[in-house]
C-alpha positions as CSV (number, residue, x, y, z in Angstrom):
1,X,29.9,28.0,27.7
2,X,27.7,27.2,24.5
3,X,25.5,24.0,24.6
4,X,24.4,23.6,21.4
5,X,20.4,22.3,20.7
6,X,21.8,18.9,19.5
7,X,19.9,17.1,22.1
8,X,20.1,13.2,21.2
9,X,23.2,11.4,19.9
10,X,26.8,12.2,19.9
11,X,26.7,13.4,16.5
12,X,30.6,12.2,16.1
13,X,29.8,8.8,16.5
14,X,26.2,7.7,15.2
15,X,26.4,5.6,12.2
16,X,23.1,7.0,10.4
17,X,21.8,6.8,6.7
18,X,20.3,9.9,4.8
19,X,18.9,12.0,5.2
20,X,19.8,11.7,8.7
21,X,23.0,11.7,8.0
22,X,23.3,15.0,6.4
23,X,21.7,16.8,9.6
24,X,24.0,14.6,11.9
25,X,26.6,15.9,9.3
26,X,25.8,19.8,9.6
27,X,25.8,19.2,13.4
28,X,29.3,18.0,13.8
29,X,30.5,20.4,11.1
30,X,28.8,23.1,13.8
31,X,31.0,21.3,16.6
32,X,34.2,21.1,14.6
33,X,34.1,24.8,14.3
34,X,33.3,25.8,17.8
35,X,36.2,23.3,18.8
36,X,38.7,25.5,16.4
37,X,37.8,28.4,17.0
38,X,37.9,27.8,20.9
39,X,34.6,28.8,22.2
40,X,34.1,27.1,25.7
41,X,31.7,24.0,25.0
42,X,29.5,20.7,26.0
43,X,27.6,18.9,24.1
44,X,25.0,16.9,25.9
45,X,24.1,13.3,24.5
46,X,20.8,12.1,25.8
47,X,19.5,9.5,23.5
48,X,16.0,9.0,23.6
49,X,13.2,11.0,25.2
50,X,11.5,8.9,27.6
51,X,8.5,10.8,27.8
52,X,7.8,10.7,23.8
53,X,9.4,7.2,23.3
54,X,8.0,5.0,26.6
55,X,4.2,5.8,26.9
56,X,3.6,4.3,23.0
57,X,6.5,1.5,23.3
58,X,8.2,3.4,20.9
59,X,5.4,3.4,17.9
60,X,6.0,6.4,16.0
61,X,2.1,8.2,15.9
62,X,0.3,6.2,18.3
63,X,-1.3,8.3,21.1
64,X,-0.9,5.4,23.7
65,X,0.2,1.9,24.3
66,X,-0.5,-0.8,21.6
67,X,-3.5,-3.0,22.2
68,X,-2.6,-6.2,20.7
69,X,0.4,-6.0,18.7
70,X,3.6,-4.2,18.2
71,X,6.0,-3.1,15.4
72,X,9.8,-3.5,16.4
73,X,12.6,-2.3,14.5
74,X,15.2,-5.0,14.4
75,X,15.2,-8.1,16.2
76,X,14.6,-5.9,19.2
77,X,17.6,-7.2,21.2
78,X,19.5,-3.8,20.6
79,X,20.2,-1.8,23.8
80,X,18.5,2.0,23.6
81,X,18.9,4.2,26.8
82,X,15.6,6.3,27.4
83,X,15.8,9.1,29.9
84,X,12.9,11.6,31.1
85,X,13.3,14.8,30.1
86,X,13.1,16.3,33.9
87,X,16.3,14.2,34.3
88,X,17.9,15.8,30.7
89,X,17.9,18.9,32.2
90,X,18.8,18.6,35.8
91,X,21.9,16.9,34.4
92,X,22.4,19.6,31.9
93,X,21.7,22.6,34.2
94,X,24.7,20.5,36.8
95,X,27.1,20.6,33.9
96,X,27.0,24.2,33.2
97,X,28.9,24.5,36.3
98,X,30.8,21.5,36.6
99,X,34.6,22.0,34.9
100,X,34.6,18.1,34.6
101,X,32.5,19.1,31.7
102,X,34.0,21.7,30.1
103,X,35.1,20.8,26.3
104,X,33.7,17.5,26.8
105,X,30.5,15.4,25.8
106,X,28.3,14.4,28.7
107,X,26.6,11.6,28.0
108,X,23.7,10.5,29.9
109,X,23.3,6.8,30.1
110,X,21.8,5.7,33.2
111,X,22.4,2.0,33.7
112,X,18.6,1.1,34.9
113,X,17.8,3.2,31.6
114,X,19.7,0.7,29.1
115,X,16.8,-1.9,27.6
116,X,15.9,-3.2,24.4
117,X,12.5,-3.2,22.8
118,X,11.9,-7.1,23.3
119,X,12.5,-6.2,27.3
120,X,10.2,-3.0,27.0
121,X,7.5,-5.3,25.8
122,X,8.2,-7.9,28.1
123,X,7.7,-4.9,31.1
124,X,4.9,-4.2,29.5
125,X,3.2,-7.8,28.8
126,X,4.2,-8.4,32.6
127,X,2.7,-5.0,33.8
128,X,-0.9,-5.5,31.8
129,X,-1.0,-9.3,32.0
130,X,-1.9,-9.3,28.3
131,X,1.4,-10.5,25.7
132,X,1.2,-8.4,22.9
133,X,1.6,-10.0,18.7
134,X,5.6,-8.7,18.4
135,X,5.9,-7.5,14.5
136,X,9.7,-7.6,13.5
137,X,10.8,-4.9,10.5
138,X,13.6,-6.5,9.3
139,X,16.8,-3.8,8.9
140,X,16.5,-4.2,5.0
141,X,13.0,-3.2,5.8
142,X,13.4,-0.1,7.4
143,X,16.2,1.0,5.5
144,X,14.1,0.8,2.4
145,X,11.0,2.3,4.4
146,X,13.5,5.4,5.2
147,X,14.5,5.8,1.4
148,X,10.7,5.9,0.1
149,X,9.3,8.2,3.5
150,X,8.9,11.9,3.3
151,X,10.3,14.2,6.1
152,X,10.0,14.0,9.2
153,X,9.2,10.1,8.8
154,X,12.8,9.4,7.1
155,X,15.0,11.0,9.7
């Protein structure tokens, strides 16, 4: 059974802007021909890493935590699902011999695993007793951040 590296979204379904769009694009081309030409599949959607996206709060560089103030994408009040990788791969390696999986998309969305950013903080203001300056991008903002960034920024 082929389980492609596509680790992430369903590819199918993601409503992305370029240039991620054109490697979501490539990947479901990649999918569309597997499916046709019958080769045995699953395609795993995991969303985000926990263990790159959690210990920084989900700031892209930082080597920790913020200190004192945080960028948020958004408004914040979007639901992300953030699994640990140990779990990715325990629920990957139960699919491969599971035919409930077969030609189908596993997705893995565990329900304690479904927050927004503003609750992350708010975990995170509550665990350290300290509340954290919240930074809002608006989504004009980041789409024009993504059109002027340089790979690996922009996807």
């Amino acid at each position: 059974r082929f389980f492609p590296s596509e680790f992430g979204n369903d590819v199918d379904r993601v409503h992305a802007v370029e240039p991620a769009k054109t490697a979501f694009n490539t990947k479901a081309q990649i999918r569309h021909f597997v499916e046709a030409e019958g080769i045995p599949f699953t395609y795993v959607a995991t969303f985000f890493f926990a263990g790159y996206s959690l210990p920084n709060l989900a700031q892209p560089g930082a080597a920790g935590p913020p200190n004192d103030k945080v960028v948020i994408l958004g408004d914040g009040n979007t639901k992300a699902v953030f699994n640990k990788e140990e779990d990715i791969g325990t629920y990957t390696i139960k699919a491969v011999d599971d035919p409930k999986t077969l030609n189908k998309i596993l997705y893995i969305k565990p329900p304690h695993n479904i927050i927004t950013l503003n609750e992350l903080v708010s975990l995170w203001e509550k665990k350290t007793g300290k509340n954290l300056e919240r930074i809002y991008v608006p989504e004009e903002q980041v789409l024009k951040n993504i059109q002027e960034a340089s790979v690996p920024l922009n996807v």
